[in-house]
Backbone as a chain_set.jsonl record, in Angstrom:
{"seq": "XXXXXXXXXXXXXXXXXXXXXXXXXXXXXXXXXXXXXXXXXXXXXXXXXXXXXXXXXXXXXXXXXXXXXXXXXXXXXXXXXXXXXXXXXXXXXXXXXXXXXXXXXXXXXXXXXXXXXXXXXXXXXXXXXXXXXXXXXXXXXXXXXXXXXXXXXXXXXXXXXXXXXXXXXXXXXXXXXXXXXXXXXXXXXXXXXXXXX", "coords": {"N": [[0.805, -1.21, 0.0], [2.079, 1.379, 0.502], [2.694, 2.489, -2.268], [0.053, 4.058, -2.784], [-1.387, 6.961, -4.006], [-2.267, 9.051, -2.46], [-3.428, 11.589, -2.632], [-4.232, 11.258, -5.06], [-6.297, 9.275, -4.389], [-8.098, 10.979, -3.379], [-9.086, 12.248, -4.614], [-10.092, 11.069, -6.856], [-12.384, 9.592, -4.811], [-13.718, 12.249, -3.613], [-15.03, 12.904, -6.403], [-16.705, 10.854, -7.202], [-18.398, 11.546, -4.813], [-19.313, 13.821, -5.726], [-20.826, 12.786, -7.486], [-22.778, 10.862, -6.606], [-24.16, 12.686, -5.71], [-25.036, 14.241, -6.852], [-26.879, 12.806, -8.312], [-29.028, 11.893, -7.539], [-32.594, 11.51, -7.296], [-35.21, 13.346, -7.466], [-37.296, 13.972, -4.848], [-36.173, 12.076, -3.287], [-34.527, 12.717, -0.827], [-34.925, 11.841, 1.647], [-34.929, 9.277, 1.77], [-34.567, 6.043, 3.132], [-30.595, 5.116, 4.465], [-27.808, 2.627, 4.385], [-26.438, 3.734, 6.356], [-27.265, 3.134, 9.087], [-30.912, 4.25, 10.547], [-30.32, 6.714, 9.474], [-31.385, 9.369, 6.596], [-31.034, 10.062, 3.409], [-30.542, 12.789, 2.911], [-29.42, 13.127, 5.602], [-26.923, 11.857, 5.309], [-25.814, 12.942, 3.713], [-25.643, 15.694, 4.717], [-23.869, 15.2, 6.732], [-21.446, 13.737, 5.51], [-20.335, 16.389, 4.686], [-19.98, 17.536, 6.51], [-17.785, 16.162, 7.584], [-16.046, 16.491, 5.587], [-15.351, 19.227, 6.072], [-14.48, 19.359, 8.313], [-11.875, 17.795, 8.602], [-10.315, 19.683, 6.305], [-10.332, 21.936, 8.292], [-8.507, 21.084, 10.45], [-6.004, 21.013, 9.267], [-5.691, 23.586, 8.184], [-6.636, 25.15, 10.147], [-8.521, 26.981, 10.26], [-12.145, 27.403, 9.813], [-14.142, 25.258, 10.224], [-16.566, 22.647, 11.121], [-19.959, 23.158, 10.845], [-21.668, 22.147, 12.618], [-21.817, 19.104, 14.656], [-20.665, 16.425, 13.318], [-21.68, 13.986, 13.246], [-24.319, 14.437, 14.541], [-26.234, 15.773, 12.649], [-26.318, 19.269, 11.924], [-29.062, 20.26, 9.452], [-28.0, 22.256, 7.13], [-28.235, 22.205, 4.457], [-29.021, 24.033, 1.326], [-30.635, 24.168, -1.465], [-28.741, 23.771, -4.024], [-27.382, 20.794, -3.728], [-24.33, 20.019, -4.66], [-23.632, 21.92, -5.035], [-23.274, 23.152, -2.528], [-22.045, 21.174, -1.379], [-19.338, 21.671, -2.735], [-17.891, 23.445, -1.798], [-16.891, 22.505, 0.484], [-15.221, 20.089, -0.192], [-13.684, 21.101, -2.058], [-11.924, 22.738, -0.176], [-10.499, 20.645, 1.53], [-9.352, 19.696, -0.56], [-7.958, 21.506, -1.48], [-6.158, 22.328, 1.213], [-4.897, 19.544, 1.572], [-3.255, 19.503, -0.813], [-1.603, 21.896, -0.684], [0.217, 21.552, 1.697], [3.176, 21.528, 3.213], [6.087, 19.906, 0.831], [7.679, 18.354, 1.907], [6.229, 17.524, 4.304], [5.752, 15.255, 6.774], [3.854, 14.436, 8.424], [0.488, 15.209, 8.964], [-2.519, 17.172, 10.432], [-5.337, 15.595, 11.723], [-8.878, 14.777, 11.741], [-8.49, 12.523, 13.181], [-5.906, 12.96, 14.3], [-2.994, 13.503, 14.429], [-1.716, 12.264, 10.933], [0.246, 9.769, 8.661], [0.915, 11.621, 5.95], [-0.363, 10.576, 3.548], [-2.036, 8.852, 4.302], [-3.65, 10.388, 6.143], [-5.009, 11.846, 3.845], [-5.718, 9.363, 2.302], [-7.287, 8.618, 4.525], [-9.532, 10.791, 4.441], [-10.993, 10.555, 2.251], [-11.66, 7.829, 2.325], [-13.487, 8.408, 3.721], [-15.679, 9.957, 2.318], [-15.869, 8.626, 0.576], [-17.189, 6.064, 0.943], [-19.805, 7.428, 2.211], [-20.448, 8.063, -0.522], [-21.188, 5.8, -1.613], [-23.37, 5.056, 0.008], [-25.571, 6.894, -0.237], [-25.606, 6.7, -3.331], [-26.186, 4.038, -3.475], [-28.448, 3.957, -1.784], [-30.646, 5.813, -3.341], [-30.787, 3.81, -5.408], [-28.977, 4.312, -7.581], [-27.08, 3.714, -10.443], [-23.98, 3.083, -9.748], [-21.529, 2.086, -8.783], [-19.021, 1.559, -6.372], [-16.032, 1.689, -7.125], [-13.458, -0.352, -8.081], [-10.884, -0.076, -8.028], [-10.723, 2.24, -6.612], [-11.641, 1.557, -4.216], [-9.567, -0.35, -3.485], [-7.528, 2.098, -2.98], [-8.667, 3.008, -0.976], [-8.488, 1.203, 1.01], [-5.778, 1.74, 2.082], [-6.196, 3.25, 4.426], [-8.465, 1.959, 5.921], [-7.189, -0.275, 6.795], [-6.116, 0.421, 8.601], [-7.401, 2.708, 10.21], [-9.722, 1.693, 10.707], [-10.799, -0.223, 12.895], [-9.817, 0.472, 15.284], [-11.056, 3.226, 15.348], [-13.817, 2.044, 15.494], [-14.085, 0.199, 17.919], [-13.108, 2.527, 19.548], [-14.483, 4.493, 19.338], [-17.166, 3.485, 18.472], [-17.907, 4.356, 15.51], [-18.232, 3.134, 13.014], [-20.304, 0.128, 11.951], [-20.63, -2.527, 13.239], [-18.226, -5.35, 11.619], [-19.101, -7.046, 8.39], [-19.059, -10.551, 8.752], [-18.958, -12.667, 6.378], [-18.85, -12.048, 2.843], [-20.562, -12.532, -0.053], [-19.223, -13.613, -3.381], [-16.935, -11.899, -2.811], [-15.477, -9.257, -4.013], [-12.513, -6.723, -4.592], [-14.084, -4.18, -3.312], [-16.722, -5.106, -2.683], [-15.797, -6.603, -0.306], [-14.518, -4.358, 1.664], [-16.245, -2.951, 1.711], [-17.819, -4.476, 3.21], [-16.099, -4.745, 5.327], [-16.656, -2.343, 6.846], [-18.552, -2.477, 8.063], [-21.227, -2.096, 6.04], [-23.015, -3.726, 4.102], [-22.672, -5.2, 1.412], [-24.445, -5.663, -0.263], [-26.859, -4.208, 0.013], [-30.119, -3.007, -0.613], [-32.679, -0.464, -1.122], [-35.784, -0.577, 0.372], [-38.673, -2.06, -1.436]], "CA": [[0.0, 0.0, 0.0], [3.023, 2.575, 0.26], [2.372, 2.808, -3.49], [-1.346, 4.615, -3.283], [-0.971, 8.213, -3.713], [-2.807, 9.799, -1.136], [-4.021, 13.19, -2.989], [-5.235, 10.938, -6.354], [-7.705, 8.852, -3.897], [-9.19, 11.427, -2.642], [-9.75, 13.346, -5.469], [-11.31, 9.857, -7.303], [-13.701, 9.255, -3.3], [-14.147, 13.569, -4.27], [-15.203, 12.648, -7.533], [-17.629, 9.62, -6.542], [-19.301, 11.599, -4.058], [-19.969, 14.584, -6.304], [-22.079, 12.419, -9.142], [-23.565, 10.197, -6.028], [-25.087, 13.41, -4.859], [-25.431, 14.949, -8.222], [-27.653, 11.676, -9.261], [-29.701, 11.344, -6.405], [-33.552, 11.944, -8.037], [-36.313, 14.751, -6.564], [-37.887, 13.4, -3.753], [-35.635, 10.856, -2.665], [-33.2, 13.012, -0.306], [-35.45, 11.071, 3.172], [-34.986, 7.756, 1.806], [-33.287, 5.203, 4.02], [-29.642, 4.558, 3.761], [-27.712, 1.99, 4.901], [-26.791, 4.057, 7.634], [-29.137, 2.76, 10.379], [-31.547, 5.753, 11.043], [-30.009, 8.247, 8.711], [-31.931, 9.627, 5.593], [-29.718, 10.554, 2.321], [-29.79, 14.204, 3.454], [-28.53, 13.434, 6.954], [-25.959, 11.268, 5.116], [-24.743, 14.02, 2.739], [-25.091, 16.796, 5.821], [-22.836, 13.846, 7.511], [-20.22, 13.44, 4.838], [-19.971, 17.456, 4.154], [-19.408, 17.971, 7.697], [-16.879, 15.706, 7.917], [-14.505, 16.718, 5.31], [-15.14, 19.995, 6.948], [-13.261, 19.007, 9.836], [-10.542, 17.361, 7.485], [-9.503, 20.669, 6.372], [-10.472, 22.738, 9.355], [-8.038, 20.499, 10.834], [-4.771, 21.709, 8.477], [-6.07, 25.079, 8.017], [-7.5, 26.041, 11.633], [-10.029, 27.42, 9.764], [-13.718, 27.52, 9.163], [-14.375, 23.81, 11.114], [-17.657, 22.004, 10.728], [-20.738, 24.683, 11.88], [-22.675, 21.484, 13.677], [-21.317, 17.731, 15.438], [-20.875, 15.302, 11.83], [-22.04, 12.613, 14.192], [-25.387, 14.893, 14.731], [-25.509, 16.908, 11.344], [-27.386, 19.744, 11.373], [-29.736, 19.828, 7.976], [-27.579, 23.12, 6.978], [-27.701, 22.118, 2.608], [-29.863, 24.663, 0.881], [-31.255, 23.918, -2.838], [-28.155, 23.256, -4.541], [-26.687, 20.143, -3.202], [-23.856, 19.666, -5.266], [-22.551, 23.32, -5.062], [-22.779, 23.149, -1.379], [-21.202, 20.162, -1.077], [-18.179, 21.486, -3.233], [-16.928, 24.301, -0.954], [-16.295, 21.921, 1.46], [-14.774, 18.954, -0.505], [-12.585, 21.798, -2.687], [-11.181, 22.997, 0.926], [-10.226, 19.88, 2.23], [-7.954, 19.127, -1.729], [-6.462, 22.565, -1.283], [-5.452, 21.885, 2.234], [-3.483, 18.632, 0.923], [-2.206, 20.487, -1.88], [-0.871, 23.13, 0.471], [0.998, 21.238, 2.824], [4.916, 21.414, 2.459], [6.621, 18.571, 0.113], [8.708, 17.687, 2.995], [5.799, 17.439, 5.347], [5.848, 13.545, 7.067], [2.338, 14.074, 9.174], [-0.651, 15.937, 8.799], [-3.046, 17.117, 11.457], [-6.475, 15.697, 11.106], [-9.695, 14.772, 12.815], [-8.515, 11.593, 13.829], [-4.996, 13.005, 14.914], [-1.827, 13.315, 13.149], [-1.28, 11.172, 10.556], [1.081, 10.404, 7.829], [0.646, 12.729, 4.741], [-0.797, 9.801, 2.529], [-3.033, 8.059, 5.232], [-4.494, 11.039, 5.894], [-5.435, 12.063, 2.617], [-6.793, 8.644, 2.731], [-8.908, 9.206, 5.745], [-10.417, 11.808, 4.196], [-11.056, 9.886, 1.199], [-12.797, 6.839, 2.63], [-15.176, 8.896, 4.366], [-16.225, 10.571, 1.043], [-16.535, 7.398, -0.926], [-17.902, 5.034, 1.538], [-21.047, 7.78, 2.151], [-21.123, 8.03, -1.706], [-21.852, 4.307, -1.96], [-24.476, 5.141, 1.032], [-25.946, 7.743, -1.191], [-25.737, 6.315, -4.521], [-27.378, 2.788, -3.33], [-30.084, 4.255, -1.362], [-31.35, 5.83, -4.632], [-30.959, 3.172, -6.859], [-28.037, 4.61, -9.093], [-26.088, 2.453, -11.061], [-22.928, 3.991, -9.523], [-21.046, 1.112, -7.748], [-17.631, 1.862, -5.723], [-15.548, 0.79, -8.532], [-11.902, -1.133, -7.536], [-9.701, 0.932, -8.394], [-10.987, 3.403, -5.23], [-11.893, 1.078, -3.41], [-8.051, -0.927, -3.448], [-6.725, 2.962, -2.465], [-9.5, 3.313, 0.414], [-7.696, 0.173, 2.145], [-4.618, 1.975, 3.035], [-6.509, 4.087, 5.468], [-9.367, 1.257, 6.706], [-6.64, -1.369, 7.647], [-4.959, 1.391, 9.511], [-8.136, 3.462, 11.531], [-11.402, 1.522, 10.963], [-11.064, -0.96, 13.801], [-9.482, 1.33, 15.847], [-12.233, 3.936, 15.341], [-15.039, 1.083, 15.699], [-13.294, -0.056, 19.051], [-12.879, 3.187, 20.738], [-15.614, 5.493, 19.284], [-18.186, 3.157, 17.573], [-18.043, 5.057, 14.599], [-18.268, 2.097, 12.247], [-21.022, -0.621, 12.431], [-19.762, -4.282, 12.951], [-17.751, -5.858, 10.246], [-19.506, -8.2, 8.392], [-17.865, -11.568, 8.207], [-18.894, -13.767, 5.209], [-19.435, -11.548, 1.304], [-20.608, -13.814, -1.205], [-18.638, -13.076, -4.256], [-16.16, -10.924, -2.559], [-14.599, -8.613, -4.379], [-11.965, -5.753, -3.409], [-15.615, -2.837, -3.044], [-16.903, -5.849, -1.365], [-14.615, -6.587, 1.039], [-13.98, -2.915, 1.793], [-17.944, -2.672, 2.484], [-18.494, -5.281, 4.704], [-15.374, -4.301, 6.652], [-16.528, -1.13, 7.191], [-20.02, -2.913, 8.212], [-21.893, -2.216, 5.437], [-23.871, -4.953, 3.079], [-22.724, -4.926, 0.015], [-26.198, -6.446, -1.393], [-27.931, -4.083, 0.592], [-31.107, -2.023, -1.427], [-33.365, 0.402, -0.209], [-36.78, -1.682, 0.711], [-39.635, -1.394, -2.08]], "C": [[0.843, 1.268, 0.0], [2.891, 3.137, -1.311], [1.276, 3.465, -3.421], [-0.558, 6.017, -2.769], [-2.53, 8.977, -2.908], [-4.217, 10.601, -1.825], [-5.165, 12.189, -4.242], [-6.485, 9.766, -5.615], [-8.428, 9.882, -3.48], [-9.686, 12.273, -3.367], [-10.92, 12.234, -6.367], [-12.403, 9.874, -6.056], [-14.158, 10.758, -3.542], [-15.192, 13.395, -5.443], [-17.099, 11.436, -7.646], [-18.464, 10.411, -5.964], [-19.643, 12.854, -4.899], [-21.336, 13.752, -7.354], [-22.781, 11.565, -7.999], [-25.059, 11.432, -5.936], [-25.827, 14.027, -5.701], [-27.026, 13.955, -9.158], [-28.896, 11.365, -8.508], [-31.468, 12.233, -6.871], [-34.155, 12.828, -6.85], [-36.661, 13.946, -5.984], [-37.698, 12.726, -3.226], [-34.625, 11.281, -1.134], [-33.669, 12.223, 1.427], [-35.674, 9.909, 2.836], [-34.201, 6.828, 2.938], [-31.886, 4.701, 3.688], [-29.156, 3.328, 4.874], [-26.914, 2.168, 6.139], [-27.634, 4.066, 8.598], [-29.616, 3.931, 10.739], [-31.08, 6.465, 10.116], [-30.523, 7.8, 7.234], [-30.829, 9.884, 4.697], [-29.244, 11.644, 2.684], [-28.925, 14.13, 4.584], [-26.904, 12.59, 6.725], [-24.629, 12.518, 4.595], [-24.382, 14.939, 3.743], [-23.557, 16.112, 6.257], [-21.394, 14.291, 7.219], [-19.531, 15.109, 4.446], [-19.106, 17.766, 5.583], [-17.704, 17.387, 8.276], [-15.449, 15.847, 6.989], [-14.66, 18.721, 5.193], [-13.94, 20.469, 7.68], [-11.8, 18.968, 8.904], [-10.034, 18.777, 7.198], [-9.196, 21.593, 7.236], [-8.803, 22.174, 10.332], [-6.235, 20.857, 10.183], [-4.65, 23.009, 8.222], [-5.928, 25.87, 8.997], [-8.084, 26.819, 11.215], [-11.403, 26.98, 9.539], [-14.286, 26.072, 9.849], [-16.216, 23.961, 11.047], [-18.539, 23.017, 11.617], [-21.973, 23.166, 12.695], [-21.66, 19.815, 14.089], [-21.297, 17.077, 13.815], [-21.856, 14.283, 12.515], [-23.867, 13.187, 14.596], [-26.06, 16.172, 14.203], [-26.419, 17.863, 11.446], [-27.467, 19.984, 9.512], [-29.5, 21.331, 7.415], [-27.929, 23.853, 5.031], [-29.258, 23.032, 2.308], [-30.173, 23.939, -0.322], [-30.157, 23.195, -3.876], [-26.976, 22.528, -4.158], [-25.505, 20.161, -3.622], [-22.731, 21.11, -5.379], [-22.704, 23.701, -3.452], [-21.75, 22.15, -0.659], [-19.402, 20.342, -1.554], [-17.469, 22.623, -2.642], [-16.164, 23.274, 0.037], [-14.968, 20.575, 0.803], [-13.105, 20.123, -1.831], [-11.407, 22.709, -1.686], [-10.433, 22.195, 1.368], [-8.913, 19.433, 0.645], [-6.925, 19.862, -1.634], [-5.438, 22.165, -0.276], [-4.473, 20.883, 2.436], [-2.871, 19.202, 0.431], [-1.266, 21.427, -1.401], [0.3, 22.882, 0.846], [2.807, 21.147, 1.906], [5.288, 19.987, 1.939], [7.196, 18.06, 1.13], [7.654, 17.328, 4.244], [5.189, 15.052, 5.466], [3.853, 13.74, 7.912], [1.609, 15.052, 8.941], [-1.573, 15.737, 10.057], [-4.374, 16.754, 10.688], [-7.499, 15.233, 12.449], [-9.718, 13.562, 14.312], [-6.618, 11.115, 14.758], [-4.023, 12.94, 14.214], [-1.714, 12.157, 12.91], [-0.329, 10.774, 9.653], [0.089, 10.945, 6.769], [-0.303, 11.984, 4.239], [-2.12, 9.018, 3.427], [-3.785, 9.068, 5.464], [-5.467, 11.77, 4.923], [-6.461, 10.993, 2.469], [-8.07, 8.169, 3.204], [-10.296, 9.663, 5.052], [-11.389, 11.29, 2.986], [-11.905, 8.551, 1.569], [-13.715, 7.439, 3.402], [-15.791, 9.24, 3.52], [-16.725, 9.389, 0.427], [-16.965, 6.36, -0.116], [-19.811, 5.532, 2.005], [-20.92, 8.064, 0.469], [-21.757, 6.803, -2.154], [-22.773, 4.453, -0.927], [-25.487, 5.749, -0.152], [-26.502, 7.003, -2.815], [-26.488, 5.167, -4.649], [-28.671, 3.168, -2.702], [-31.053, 4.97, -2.316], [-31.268, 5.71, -5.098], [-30.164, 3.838, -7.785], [-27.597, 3.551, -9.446], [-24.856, 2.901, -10.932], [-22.17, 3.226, -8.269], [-19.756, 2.09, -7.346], [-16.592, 0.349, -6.655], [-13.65, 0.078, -7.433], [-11.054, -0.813, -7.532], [-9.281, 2.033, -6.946], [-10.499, 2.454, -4.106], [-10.498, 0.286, -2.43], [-7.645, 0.36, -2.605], [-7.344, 2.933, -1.073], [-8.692, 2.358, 1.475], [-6.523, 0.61, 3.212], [-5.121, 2.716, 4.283], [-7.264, 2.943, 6.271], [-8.478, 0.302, 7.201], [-5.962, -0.702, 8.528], [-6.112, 1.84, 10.843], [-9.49, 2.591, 11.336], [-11.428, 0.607, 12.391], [-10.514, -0.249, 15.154], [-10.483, 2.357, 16.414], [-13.3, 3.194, 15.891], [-14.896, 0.795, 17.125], [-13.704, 1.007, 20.005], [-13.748, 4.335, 20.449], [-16.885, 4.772, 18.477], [-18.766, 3.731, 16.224], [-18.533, 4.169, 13.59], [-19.329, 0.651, 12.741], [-20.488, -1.918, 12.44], [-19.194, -4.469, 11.999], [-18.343, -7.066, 9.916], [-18.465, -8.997, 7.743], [-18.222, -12.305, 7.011], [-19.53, -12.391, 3.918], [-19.215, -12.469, 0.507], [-19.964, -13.029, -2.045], [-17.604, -11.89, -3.93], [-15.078, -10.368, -3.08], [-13.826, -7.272, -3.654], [-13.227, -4.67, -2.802], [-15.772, -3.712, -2.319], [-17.011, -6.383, -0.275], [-14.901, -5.366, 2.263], [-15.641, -2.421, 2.429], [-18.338, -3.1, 3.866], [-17.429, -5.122, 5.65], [-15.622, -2.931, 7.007], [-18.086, -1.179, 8.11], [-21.261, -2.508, 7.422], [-22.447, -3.873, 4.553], [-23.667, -4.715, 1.697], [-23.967, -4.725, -1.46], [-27.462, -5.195, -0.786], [-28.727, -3.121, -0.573], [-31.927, -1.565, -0.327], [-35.036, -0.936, -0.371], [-38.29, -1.347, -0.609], [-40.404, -0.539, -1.884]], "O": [[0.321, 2.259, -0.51], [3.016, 4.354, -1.448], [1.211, 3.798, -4.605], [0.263, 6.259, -1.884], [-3.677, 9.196, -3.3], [-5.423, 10.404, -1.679], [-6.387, 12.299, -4.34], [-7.476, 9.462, -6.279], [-9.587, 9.605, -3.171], [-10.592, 13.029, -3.017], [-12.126, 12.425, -6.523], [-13.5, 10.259, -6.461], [-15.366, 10.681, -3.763], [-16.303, 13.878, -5.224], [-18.213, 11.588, -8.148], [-19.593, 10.239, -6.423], [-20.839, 12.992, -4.644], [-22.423, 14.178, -7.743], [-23.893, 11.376, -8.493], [-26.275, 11.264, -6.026], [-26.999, 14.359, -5.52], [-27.783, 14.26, -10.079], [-29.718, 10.564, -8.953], [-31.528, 13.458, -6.768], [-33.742, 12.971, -5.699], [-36.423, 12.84, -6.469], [-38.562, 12.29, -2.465], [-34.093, 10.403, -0.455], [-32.795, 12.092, 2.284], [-36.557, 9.294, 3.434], [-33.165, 7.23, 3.467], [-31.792, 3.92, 2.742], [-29.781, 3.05, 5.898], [-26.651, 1.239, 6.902], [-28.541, 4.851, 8.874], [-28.843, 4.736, 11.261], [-32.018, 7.228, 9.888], [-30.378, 6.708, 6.685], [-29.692, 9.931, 5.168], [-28.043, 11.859, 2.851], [-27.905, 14.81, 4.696], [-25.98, 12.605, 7.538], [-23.459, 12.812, 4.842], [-23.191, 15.196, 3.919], [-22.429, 16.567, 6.063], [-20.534, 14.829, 7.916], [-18.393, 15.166, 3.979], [-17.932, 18.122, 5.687], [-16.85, 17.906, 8.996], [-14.298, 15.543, 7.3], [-14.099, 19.363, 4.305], [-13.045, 21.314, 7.699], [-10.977, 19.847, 8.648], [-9.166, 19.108, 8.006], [-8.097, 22.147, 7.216], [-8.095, 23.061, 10.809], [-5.345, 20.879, 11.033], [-3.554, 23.541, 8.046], [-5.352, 26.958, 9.0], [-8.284, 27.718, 12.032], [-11.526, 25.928, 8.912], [-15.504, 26.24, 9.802], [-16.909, 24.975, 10.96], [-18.187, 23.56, 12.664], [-23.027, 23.483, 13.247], [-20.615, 19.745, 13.442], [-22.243, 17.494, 13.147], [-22.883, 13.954, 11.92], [-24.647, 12.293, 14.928], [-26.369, 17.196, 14.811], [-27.535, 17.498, 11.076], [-26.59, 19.94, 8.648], [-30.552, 21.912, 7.148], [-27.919, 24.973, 4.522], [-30.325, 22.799, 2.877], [-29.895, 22.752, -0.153], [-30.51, 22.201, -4.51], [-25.851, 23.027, -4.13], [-24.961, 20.495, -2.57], [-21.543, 21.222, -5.68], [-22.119, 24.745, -3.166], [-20.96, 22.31, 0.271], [-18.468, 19.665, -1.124], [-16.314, 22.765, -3.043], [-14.956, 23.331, 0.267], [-13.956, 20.309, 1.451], [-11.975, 19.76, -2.157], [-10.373, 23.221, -2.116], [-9.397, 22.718, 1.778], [-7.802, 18.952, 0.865], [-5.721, 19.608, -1.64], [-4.292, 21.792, -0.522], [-3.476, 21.013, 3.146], [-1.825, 19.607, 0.938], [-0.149, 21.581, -1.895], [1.299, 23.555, 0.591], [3.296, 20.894, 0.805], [4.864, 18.989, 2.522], [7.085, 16.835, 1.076], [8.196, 16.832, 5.232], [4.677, 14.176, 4.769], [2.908, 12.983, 7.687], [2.267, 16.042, 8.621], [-1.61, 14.684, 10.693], [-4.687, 17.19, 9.58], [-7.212, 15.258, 13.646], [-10.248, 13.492, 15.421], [-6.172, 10.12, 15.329], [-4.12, 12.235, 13.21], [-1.624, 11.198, 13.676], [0.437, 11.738, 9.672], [-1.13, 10.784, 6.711], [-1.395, 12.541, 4.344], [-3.145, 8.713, 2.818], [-4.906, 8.87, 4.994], [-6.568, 12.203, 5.265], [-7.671, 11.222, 2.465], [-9.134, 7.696, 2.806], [-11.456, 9.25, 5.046], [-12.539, 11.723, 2.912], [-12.925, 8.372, 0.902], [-14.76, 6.861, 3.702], [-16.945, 8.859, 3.718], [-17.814, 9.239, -0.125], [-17.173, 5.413, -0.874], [-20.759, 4.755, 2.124], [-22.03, 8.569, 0.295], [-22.702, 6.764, -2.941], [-23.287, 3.335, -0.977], [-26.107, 4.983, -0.89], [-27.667, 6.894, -3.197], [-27.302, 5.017, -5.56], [-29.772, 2.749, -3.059], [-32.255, 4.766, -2.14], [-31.361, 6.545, -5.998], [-30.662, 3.977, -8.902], [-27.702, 2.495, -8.823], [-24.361, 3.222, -12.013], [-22.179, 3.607, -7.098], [-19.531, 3.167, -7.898], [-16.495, -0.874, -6.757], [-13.158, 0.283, -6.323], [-10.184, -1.378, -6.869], [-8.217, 2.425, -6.467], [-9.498, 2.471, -3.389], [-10.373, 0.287, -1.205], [-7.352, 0.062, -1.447], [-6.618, 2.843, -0.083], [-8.337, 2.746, 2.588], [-6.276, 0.263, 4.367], [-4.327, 2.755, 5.222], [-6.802, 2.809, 7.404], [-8.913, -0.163, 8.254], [-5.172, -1.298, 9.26], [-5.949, 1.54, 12.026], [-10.422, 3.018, 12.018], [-12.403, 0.941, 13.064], [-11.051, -0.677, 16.175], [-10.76, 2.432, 17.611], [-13.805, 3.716, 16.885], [-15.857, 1.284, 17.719], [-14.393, 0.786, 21.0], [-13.787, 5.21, 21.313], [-17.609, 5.534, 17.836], [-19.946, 3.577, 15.907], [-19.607, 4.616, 13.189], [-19.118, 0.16, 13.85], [-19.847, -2.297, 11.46], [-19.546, -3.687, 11.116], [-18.31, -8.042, 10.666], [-17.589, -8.762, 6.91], [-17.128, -12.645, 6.561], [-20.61, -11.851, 4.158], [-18.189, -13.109, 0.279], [-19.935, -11.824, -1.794], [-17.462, -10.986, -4.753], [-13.928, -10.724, -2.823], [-14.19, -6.781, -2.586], [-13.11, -4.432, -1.6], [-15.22, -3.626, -1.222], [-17.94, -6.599, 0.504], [-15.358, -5.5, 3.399], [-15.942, -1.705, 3.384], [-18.8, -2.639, 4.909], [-17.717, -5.335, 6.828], [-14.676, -2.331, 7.518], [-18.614, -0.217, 8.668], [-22.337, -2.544, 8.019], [-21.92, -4.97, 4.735], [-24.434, -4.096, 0.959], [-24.206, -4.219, -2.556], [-28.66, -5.253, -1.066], [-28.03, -2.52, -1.391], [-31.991, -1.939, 0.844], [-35.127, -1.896, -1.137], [-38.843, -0.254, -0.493], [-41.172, -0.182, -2.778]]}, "num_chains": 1, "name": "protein.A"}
């Protein structure tokens, strides 16, 4: 995993969660995701808030205006251009940092340069596959991401799950498990899961 570049996952999990949110039809934003209890909006509030922090966190600026963990419902009319102040703060803020810099401050504590980037990066693209399955897109978490997302989840998800419950169980058996797969059900999602007719 020393090979994944940091900045180009998180601009692909960036990327992902713009067209999840971008795709997501009229009247669907209080559907159920596979966040237990949380609607799509409280997903997207969720995921905005949290790479928020992520830059707030390198910056010491501008930091999330409600808890991620208890989002307020802040998004006005145009999802997609609220969502991109925050997610175009958090690339600069990589981009920024000195070439020589070994750690980065973030929400979950200094980390290295590339893991954090990471971080930031599986939170984005693990609520875009929230997002994108709870209204029926055809917009899987392709392998390519999903392979980079690893360097960060074998590092903080059990960790996180452990000592802040952030993460729902890991499930143990995926039929057909591929790397998205995998990467789902260790994060305790269902790969198979759909929204209910």
């Amino acid at each position: 995993m020393d090979s994944i570049d940091g900045l180009k996952v998180l601009e692909q999990a960036h990327t992902y969660l713009r067209a999840a949110v971008a795709g997501v039809p009229a009247g669907r934003w209080d559907a159920a995701t596979p966040c237990d209890q949380w609607t799509v909006r409280q997903v997207l509030n969720h995921a905005r808030l949290d790479q928020q922090a992520y830059a707030a966190a390198i910056t010491k600026e501008g930091g999330p205006q409600s808890d991620p963990f208890q989002p307020a419902d802040v998004l006005g009319g145009h999802h997609v251009q609220d969502l991109d102040g925050a997610l175009a703060a958090v690339s600069d803020a990589f981009a920024r940092l000195p070439a020589d810099a070994a750690c980065v401050p973030t929400p979950l504590g200094p980390l290295p340069v590339r893991i954090g980037a990471v971080a930031a990066a599986l939170d984005a693209g693990i609520h875009a596959w929230d997002i994108a399955v709870a209204t029926g897109q055809d917009l899987p978490l392709e392998q390519e991401l999903a392979e980079g997302l690893w360097a960060a989840a074998d590092q903080l998800v059990d960790r996180l799950r452990d000592s802040f419950g952030v993460f729902a169980p890991a499930l143990q058996q995926v039929r057909g498990g591929d790397r998205a797969h995998t990467l789902l059900a260790f994060v305790g999602r269902d790969p198979y899961w759909r929204p209910a007719a």
